[in-house]
C-alpha positions in Angstrom: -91.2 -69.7 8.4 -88.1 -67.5 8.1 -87.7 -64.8 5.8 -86.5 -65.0 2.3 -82.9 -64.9 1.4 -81.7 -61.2 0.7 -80.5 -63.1 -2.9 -84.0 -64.7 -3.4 -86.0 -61.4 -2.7 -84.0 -59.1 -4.6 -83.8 -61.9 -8.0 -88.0 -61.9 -7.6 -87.8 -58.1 -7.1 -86.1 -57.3 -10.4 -88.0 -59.9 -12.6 -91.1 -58.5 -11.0 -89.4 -54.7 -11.9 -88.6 -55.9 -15.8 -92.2 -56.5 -15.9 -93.1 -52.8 -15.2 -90.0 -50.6 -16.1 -91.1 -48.6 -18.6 -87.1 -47.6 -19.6 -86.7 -47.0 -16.1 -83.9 -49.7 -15.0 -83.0 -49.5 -11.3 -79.2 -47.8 -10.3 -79.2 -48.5 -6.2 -81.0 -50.6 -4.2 -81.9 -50.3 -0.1 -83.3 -52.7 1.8 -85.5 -50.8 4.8 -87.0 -53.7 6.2 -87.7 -53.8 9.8 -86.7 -57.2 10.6 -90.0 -58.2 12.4 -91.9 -59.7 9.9 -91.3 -62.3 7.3 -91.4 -60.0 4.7 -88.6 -57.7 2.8 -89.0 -54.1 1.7 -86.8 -52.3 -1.0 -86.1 -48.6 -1.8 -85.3 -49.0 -5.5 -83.3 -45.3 -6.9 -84.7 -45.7 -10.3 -82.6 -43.7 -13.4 -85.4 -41.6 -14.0 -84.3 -40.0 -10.8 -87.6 -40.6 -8.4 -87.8 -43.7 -6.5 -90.2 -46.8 -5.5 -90.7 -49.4 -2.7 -91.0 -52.8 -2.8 -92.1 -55.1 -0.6 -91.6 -59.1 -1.5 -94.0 -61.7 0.6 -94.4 -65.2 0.6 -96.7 -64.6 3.7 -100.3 -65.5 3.4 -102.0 -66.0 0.9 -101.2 -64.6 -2.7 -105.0 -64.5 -3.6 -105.6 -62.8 -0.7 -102.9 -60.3 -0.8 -104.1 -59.7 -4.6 -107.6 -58.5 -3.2 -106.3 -56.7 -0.6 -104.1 -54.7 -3.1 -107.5 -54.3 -5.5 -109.3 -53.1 -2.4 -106.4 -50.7 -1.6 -105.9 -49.4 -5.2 -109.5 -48.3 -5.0 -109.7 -46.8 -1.6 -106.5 -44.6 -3.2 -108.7 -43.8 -6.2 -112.3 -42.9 -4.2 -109.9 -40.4 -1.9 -108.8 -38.5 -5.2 -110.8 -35.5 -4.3 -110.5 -35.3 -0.2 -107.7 -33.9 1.7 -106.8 -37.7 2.3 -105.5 -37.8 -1.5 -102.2 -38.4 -0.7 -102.0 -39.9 2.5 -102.0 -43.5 1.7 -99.1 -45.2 -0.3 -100.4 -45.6 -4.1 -99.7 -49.2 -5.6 -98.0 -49.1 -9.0 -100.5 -49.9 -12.0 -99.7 -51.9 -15.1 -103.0 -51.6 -17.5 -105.0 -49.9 -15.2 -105.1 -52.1 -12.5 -102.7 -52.9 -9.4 -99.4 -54.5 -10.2 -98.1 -58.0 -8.7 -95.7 -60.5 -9.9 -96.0 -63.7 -8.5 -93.8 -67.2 -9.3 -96.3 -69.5 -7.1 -93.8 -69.0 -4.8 -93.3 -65.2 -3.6 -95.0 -62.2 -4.3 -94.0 -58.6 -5.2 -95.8 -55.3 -5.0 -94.3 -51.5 -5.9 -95.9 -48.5 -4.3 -94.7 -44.8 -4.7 -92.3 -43.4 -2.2 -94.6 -41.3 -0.2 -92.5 -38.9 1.4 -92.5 -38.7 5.5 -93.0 -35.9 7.2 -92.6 -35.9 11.4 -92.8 -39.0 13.2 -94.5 -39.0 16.7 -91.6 -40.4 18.2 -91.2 -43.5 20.9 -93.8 -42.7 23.2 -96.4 -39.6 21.8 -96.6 -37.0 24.6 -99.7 -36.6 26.3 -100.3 -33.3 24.8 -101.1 -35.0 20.9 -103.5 -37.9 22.0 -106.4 -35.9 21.5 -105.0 -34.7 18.2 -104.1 -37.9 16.6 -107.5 -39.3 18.0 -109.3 -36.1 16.0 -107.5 -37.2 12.8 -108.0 -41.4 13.2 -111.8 -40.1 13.4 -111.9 -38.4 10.2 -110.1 -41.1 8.9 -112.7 -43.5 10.1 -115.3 -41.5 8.8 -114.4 -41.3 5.3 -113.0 -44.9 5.1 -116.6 -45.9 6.1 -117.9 -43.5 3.2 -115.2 -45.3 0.6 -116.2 -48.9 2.1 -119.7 -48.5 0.9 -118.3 -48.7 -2.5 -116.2 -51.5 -2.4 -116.9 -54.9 -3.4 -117.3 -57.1 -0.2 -113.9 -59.1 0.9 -113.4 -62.5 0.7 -112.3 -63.1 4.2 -113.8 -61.8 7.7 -113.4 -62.1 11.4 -116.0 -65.0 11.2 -114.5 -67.0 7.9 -111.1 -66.7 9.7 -112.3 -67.5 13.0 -114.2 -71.0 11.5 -110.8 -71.8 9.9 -109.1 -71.5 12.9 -111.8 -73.0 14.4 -111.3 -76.2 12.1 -107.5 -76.2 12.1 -107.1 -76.7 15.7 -109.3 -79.6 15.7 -107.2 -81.7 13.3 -105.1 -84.6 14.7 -101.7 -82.2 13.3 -102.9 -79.2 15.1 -99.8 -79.9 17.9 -97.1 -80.0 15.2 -98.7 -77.2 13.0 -99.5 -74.7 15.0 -96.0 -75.9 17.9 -98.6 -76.2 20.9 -99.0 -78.5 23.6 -102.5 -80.7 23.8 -103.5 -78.4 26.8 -102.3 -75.2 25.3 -104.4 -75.9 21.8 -107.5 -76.3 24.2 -106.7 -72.5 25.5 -106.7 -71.7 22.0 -109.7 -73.2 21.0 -112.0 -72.9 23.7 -111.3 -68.7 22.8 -112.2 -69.6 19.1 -115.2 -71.4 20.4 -116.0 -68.4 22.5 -115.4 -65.9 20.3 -117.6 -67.6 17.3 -120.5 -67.6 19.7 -120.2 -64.1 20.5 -120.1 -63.2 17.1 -123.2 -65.1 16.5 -125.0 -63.5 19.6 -124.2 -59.8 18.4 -125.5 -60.4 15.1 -121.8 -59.4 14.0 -122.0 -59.9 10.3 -125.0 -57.3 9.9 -121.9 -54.4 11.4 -120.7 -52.2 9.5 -117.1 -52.8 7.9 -114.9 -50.5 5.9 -110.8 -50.7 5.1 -108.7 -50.4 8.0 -105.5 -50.2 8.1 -105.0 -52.8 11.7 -101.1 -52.1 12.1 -101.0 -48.3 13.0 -97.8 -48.6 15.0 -95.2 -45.3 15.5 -93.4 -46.9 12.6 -95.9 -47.0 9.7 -97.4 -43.2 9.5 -96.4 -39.7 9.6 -97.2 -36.5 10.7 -97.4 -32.7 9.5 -97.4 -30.3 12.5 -98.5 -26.6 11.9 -96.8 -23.9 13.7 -99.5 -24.0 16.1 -98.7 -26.8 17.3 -101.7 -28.9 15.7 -101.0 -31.7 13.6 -102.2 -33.7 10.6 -101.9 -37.1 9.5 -99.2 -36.8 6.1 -98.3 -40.3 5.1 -99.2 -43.9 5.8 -97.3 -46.8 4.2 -97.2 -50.8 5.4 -100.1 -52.4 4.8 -99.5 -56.2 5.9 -102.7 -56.4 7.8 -105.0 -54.3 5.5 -108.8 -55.7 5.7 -112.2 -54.8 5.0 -114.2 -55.1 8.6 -115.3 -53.5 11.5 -113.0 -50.3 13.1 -112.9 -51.7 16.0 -109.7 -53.8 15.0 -107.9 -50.5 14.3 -108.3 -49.3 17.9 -105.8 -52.5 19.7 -102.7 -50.7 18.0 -104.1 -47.2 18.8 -104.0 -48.3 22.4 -100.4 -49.1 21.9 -99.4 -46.1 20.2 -101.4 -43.9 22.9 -99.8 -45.8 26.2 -97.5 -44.6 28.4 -94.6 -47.0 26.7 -95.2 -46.1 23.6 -95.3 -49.8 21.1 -91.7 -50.3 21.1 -90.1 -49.7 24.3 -91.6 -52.9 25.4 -92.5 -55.3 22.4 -95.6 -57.0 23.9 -99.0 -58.2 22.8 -100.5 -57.6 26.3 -104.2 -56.2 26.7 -103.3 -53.5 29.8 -103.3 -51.0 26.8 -106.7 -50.9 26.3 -107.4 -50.0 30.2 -104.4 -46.7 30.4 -106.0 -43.8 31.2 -104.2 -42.1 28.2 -106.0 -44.5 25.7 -109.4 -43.2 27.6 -108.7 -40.1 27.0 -107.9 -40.7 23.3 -111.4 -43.2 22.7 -113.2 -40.3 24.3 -112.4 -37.6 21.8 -112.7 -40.1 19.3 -116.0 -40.7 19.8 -116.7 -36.9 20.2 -115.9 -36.4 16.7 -117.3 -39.7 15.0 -119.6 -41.5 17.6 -118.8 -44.7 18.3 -121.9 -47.6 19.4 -121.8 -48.8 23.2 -121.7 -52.7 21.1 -119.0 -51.4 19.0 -116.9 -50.8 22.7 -118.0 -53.8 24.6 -116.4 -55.1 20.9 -112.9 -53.9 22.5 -111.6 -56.9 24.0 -113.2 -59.1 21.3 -111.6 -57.8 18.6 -108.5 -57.8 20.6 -109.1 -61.4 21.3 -109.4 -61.8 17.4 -105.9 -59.8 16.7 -104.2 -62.4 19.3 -106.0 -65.5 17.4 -105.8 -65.2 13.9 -102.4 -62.6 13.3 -100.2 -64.9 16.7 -101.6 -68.2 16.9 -102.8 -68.5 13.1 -100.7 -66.5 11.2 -97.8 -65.5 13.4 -95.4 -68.5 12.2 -95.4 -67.0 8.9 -95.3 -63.3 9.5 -93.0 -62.9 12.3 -89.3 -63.6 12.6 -88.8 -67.5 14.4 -87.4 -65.9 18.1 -90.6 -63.1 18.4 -93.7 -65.5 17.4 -92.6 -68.0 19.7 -92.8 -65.6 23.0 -95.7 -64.0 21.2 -97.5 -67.8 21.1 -96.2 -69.0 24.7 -97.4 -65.2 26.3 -100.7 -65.4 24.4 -101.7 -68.9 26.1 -100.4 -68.5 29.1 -101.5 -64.7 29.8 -103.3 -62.6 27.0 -106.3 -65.0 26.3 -106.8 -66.6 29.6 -107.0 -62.2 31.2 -109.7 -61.9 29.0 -112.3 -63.7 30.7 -112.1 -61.0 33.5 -111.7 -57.5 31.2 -113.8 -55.2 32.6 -114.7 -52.5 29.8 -116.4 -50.3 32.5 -114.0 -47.4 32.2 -114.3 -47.6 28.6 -117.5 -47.4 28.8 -118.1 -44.4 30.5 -116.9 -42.4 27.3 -120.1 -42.8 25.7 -121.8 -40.9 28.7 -119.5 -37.7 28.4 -121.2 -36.9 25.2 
């Protein structure tokens, strides 16, 4: 799938903004997308003088992308009263609920411009690991407060795993998902694998809360006091937000903590998860908000589960054409097959340091 054309997005974007205006019309328009994904994102300088983002989708699912933004909408409203009020991008209302136009089509959403503070640069120095490891733990913490409160989601890591699962055993599954018969097998021998670990684990009695999945350099800033310290200030892109366990957050924290940084090299490969540096950040992690040895022999499984469902599933739709197919051809031929041999040991030894 290829994204939409600049004319297409921007004609759904202002009969989605006629919908919502308010008098407000819209004098200058900036497109900020990042050219990765599938999607387009908008700064739209309103005449009121403040100004809004939108994003315009045809990825997915709408229905799904509804919920998600219900889910969202009230994960905004239980932080009201903590210091995590105003970190996460709000979603524009109409009646009291979460605003989306949609033509059957493509899909649009507004959220307030949250304003950015300090970004953590390329690669974050070694210095601020335990720091931003401090604040994703009291992140975590009150996300799993807030998911206690919100209704369960329609989708999981099992649901999506069966439909994969399924998919890759029809007689289309070479054309659909651009595989060869041998490379499928890879695929689906991992789904197999995976759904039986899920089973053995006793997975769907875990824990789950809103996470965020995507927390690359790109989608969250920072506030740093003159100390040195820092807080997280702002957090805006939600294309992969879901309601399930943590652990699917940590993959991305691995990149973000490595000694490459997540866009020096633009890879999907597992060696994160084994630096020293993303040690170092699990085990102050867990030193503020304790973390289950399950939940780390989990690692690599939820890893597996990232490469599955948002590469080999989804990854045609989301990503621009020339990234998902290296992403696809690297996942077969290296990601999946190195899991059979990851060796969590190191990880591990966290949990004994406290």
């Amino acid at each position: 799938m290829v994204a939409l054309a600049y004319d297409r997005a921007l004609e759904a974007v202002n009969q989605a903004w006629l919908e919502i205006a308010e008098g407000r019309s819209i004098i200058d328009v900036e497109e900020t997308s990042a050219h990765v994904s599938t999607n387009r994102v908008f700064r739209l300088a309103l005449s009121s003088g403040d100004s809004v983002v939108a994003k315009v989708s045809n990825y997915g699912s709408y229905f799904l992308f509804a919920e998600d933004h219900d889910r969202l909408f009230e994960c905004t409203t239980l932080l009201a009263n903590s210091r995590w009020a105003n970190f996460l991008a709000t979603v524009l209302t109409r009646d009291g609920r979460p605003y989306r136009w949609y033509d059957g089509k493509c899909w649009v959403v507004f959220y307030v411009d949250v304003p950015r503070a300090e970004m953590l640069g390329g690669v974050v120095a070694e210095s601020d690991i335990d720091n931003l490891a401090t604040e994703i733990a009291e992140f975590h913490a009150i996300s799993q407060e807030v998911g206690n409160r919100l209704p369960p989601p329609s989708h999981s890591i099992r649901s999506d795993a069966v439909s994969l699962y399924d998919a890759l055993g029809k007689s289309n599954a070479p054309t659909a998902f651009e595989l060869s018969l041998s490379e499928l097998d890879v695929v689906r021998r991992s789904v197999h694998e995976l759904l039986i670990h899920l089973e053995a684990i006793d997975f769907d009695h875990w824990p789950k809360m809103p996470i965020l999945v995507d927390w690359n350099l790109g989608n969250f800033s920072i506030h740093r006091a003159a100390s040195g310290r820092f807080s997280l200030f702002s957090r805006w892109d939600y294309d992969w937000f879901r309601i399930d366990t943590r652990m699917l957050d940590f993959y991305f924290l691995s990149r973000v903590s490595s000694k490459t940084g997540d866009k020096t090299s633009f890879t999907y490969s597992p060696h994160t998860l084994l630096e020293p540096r993303f040690v170092k950040f699990l085990a102050t992690y867990h030193s503020s908000n304790h973390l289950r040895e399950e939940e780390v022999r989990f690692l690599p499984w939820a890893y597996r589960f990232f490469i599955l469902h948002y590469v080999i599933r989804d990854g045609a739709k989301f990503f621009q054409p020339a990234l998902i197919d290296r992403f696809k051809r690297e996942a077969v031929s290296s990601y999946l097959p190195t899991l059979s041999s990851f060796d969590c040991s190191s990880l591990l030894n966290v949990l004994e340091r406290w």
